[in-house]
C-alpha positions in Angstrom: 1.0 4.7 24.0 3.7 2.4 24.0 2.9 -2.1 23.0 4.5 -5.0 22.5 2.7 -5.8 19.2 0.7 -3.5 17.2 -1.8 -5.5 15.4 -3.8 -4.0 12.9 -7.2 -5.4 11.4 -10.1 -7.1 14.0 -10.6 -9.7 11.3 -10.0 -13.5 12.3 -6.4 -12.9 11.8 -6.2 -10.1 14.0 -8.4 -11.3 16.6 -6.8 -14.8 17.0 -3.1 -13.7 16.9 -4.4 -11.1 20.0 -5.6 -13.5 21.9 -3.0 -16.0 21.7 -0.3 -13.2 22.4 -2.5 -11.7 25.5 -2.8 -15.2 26.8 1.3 -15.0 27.0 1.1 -12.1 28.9 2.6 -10.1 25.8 1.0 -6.8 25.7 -0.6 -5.4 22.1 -3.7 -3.3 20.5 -5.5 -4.2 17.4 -6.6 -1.0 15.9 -9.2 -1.9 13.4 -11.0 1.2 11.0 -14.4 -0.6 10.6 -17.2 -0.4 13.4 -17.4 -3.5 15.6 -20.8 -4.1 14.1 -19.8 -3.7 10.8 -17.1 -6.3 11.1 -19.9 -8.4 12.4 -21.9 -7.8 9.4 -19.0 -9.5 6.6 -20.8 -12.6 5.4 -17.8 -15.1 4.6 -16.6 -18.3 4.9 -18.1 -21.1 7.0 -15.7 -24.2 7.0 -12.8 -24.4 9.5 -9.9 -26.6 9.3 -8.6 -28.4 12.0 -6.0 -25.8 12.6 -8.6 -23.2 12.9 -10.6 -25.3 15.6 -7.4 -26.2 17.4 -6.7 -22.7 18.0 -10.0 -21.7 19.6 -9.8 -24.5 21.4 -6.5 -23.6 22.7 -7.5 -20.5 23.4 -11.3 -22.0 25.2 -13.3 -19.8 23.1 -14.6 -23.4 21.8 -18.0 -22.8 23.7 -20.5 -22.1 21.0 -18.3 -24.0 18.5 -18.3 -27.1 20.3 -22.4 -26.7 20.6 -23.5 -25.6 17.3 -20.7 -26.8 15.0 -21.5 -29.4 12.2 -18.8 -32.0 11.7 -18.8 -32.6 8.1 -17.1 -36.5 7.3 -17.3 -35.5 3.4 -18.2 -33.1 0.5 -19.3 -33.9 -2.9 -18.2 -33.2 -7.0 -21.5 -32.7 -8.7 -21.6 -33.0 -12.8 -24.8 -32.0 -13.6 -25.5 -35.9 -13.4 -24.5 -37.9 -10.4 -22.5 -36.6 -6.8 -18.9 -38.1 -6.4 -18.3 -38.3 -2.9 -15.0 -37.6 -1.7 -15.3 -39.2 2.3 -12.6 -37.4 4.0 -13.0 -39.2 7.2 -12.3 -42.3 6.1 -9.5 -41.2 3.5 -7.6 -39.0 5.8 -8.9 -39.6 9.6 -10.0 -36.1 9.4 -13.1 -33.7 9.6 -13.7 -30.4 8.9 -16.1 -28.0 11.1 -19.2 -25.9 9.3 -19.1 -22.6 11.6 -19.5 -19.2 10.2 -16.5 -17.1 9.7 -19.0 -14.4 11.3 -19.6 -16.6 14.3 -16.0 -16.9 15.2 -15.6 -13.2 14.8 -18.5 -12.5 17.2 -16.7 -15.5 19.6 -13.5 -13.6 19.2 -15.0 -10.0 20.0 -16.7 -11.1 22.9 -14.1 -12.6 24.7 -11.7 -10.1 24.2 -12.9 -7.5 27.3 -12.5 -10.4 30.2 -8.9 -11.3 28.5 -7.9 -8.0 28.5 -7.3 -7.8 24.9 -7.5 -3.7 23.4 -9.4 -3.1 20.3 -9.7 0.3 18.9 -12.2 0.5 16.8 -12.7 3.1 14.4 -9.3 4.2 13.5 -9.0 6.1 10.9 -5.9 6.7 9.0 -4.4 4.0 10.1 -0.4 5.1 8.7 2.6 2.7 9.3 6.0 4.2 10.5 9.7 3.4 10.3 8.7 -0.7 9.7 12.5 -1.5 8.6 13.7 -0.6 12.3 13.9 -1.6 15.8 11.3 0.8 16.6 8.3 0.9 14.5 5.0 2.7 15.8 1.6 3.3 13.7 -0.6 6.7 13.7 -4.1 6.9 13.9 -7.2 9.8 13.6 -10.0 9.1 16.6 -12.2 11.7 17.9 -10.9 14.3 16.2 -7.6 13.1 17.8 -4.1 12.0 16.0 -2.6 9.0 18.7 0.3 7.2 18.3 1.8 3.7 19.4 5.0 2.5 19.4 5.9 -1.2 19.1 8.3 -3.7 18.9 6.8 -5.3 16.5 3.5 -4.7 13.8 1.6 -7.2 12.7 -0.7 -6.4 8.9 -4.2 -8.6 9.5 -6.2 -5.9 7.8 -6.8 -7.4 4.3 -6.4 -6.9 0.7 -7.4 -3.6 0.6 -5.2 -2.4 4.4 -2.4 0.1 5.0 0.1 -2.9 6.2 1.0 -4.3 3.1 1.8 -1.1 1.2 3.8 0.2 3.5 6.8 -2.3 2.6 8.9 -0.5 -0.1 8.0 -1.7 -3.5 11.6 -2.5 -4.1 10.9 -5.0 -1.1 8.4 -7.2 -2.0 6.8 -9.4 -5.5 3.3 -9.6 -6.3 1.8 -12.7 -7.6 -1.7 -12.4 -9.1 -4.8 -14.1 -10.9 -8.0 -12.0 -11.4 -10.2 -14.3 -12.6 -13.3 -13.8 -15.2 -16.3 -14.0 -12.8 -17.8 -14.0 -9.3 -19.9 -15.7 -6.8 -23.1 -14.4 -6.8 -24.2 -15.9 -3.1 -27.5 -16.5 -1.6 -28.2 -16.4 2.5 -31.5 -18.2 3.4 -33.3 -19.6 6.5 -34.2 -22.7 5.5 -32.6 -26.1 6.0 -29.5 -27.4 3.4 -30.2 -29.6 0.2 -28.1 -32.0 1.5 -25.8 -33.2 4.6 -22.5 -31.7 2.6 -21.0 -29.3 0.5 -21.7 -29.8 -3.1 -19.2 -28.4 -5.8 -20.9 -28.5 -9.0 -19.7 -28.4 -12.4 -22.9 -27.9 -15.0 -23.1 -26.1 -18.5 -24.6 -23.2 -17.2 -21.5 -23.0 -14.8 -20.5 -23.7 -11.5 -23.0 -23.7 -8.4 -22.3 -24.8 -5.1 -24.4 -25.9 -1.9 -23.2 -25.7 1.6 -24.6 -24.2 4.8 -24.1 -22.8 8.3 -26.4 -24.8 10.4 -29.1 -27.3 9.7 -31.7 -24.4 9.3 -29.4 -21.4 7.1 -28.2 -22.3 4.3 -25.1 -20.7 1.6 -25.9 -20.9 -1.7 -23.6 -19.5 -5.1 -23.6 -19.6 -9.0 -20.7 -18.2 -10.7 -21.8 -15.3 -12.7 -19.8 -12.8 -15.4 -18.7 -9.7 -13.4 -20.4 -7.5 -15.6 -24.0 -9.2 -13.7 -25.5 -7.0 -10.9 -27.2 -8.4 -8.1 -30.7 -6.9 -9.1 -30.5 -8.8 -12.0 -31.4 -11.8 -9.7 -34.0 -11.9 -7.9 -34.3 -14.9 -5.7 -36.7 -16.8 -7.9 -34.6 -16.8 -10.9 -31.9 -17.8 -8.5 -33.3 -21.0 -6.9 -34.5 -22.0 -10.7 -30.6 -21.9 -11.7 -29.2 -23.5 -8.4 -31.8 -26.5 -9.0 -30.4 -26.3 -12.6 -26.9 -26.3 -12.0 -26.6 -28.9 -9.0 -28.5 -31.3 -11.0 -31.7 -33.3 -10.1 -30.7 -35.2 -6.7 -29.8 -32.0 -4.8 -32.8 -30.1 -6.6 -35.3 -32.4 -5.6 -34.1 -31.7 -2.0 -33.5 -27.6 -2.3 -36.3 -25.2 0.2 -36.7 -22.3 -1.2 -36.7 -18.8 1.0 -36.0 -15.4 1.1 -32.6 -14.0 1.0 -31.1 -12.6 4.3 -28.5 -11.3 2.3 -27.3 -11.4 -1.3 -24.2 -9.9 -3.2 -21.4 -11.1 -5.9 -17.7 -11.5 -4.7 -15.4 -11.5 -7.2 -12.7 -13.9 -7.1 -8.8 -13.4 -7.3 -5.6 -15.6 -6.1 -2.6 -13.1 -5.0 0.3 -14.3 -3.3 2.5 -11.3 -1.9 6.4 -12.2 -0.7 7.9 -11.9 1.6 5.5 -11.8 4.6 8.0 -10.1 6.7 9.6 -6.9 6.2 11.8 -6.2 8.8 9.7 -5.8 11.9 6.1 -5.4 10.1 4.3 -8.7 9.5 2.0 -9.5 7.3 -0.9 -12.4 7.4 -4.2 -13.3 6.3 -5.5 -11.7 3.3 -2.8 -8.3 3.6 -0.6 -11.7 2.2 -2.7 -13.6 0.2 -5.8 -14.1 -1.3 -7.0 -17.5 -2.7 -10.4 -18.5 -4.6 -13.2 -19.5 -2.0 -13.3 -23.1 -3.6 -12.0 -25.4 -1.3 -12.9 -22.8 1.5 -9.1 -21.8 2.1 -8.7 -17.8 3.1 -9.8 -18.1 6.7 -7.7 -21.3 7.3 -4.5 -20.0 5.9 -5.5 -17.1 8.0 -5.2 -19.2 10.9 -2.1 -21.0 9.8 -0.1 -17.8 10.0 -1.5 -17.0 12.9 -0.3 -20.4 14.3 3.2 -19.5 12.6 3.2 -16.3 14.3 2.4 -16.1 17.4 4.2 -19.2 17.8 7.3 -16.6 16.5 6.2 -13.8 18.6 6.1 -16.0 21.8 9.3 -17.3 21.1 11.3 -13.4 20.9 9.2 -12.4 23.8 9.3 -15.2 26.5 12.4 -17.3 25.6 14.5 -14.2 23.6 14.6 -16.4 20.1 14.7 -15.1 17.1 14.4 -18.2 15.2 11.2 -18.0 14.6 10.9 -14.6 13.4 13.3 -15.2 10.7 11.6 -18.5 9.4 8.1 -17.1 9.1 7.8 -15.9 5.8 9.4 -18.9 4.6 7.5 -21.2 6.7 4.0 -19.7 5.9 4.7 -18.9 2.4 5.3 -22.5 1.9 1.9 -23.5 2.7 0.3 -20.2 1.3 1.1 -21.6 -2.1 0.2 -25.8 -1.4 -3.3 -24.0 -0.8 -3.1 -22.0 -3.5 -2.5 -24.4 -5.6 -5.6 -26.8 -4.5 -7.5 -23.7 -4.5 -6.7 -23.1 -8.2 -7.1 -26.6 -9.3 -10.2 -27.2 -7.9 -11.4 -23.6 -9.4 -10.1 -25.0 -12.8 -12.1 -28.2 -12.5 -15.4 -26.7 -11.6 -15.6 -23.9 -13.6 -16.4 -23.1 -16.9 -13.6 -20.2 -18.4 -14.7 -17.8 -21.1 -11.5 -18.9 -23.1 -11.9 -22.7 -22.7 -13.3 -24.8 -25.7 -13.9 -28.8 -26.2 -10.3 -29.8 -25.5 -10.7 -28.0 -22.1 -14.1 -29.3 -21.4 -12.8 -33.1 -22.0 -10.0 -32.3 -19.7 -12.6 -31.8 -17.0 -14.7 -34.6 -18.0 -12.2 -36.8 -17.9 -10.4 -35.7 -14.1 -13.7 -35.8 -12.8 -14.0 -39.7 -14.6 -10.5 -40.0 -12.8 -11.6 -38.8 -9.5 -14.7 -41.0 -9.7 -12.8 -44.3 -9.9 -9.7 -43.1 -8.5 -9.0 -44.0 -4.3 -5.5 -42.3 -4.7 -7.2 -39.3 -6.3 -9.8 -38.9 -4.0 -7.5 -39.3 -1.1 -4.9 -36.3 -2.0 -7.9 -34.1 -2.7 -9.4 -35.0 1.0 -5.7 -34.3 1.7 -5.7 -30.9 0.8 -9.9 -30.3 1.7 -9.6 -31.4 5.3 -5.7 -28.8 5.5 -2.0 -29.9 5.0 -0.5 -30.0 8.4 1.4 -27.2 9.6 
């Protein structure tokens, strides 16, 4: 089989970067080695920039997004005392968008059969070939079968964890990486959220925060060591420390329910440069992985999926190759602004192992800062709400 783009992962990344290539008329395939339903079935983020809206707007796959997204005008700093409210709307003109990360998936998946768009699900030994040439193509196992496509081009949207990024030469590329001392220990409920906005909270116990994905299901996490297992929660003892830790205003408004779904993520930020090697390139989380505070890996997803098609369109339809030599450069440059909010806010709501009083003061006193601070508030709803492409 012979494409113009080889695309592999039928995340977000992959998915969007498809459609926006089919809707070109450039032909690809996203081979992706999951089942469609259990892509369907990752429970991540739910917050979408405006760059991630823009794009399935763009695209018109807005329908269910225009009817059942929330348009959040704020989010709040909890201290295990009082909320500071950060109003992003009136700091920066801007609003995020509460939709599932599993919603757009499904909005992606669907619309991909009437668009034309080819997903192989399924593929198993997904191997990348000859990515430094003109000429790259990718293997695959299906049905007891070995295929093979050849491509122009290869795009890596298959994670952390995919074939794409390890098959640039180690001499090629630099790792940059934080593995931090805990994870999110999340909570999926049917029952309506403690309050209108997010809530990042910063207690002794350690950090908790509140958001949800409609006005009846609700997201809940605590940061826990990664030595806890989830069957050391069950969900009473986890509502008691979520009323604990987001202090008395949001408890006295928290319904309790019974998880749909509960499990620890551990967190990590990775940065891996360059983002292009040769004619392979990489985006979403096959590039970089950020902390969910601040509720950046699906965005910066979709930034490099703004950068790149706009890069891939370019080559195919006007014969420029501008854009495929600024892309690493271009998206790296926002991959670490985000990074960088990502860790600070990480830093300011969490409590380390290794931090003492000094530490603790520092918080204190940012958060003090932030709470009396218009310029502060306003480059934090800066970098909530996403720096423009």
């Amino acid at each position: 089989m012979k494409t113009e783009v080889a695309i592999i992962g039928a995340g977000p990344a992959g998915l969007l970067l498809g459609h926006l290539l089919r809707a070109e008329g450039i032909e690809c395939v996203i081979l992706e080695r999951a089942s469609a339903d259990y892509v369907l079935g990752r429970i991540r983020a739910g917050v979408l920039e405006r760059t991630t809206t823009d794009l399935m707007h763009r695209l018109g796959i807005d329908e269910r997004l225009k009817k059942e997204g929330l348009l959040e005008e704020g989010f709040c700093l909890a201290d295990g005392e009082r909320l500071i409210r950060i109003d992003t709307l009136a700091l920066t003109g801007k609003h995020v968008t509460v939709y599932g990360q599993t919603e757009v998936t499904r909005d992606l998946m669907g619309a991909a059969p009437e668009r034309g768009l080819d997903i192989v699900y399924e593929a198993e030994d997904v191997t990348l070939h000859d990515v430094d040439s003109d000429a790259p193509y990718v293997t695959y196992a299906k049905d007891g079968r070995t295929h093979r496509i050849d491509a122009r081009f290869i795009a890596g949207c298959d994670g952390y964890h995919g074939a794409s990024r390890r098959a640039v030469p180690a001499s090629a590329g630099r790792s940059f990486e934080r593995v931090h001392p805990f994870g999110w220990l999340g909570i999926l409920a049917d029952v309506p959220p403690c309050h209108d906005e997010l809530i990042y909270a910063n207690h002794a116990n350690g950090f908790a925060l509140a958001s949800m994905r409609s006005k009846t299901r609700s997201r809940y996490y605590i940061d826990v060591p990664l030595t806890e297992r989830v069957e050391d929660w069950p969900d009473e003892r986890l509502w008691d420390e979520l009323a604990l830790r987001l202090g008395p205003e949001a408890a006295a408004r928290i319904t309790r329910g019974p998880a749909i779904e509960k499990s620890i993520a551990p967190l990590r930020s990775f940065v891996f440069e360059p983002m292009r090697h040769g004619s392979l390139f990489l985006a979403g989380d096959a590039a970089h992985i950020v902390p969910p505070t601040g509720a950046k890996g699906l965005n910066l997803a979709a930034s490099d999926v703004a950068y790149l098609s706009d890069a891939l369109i370019g080559f195919f339809r006007r014969g420029c190759n501008e854009g495929i030599g600024d892309y690493s450069a271009k998206a790296l440059a926002r991959v670490w602004k985000c990074e960088r909010f990502s860790w600070a806010l990480t830093k300011l709501m969490h409590r380390f192992p290794d931090d003492g009083p000094f530490e603790r003061r520092m918080q204190v006193a940012e958060l003090d800062y932030i709470a009396s601070s218009p310029a502060a508030q306003t480059a934090i709803a800066e970098n909530y709400v996403g720096i423009p492409l």
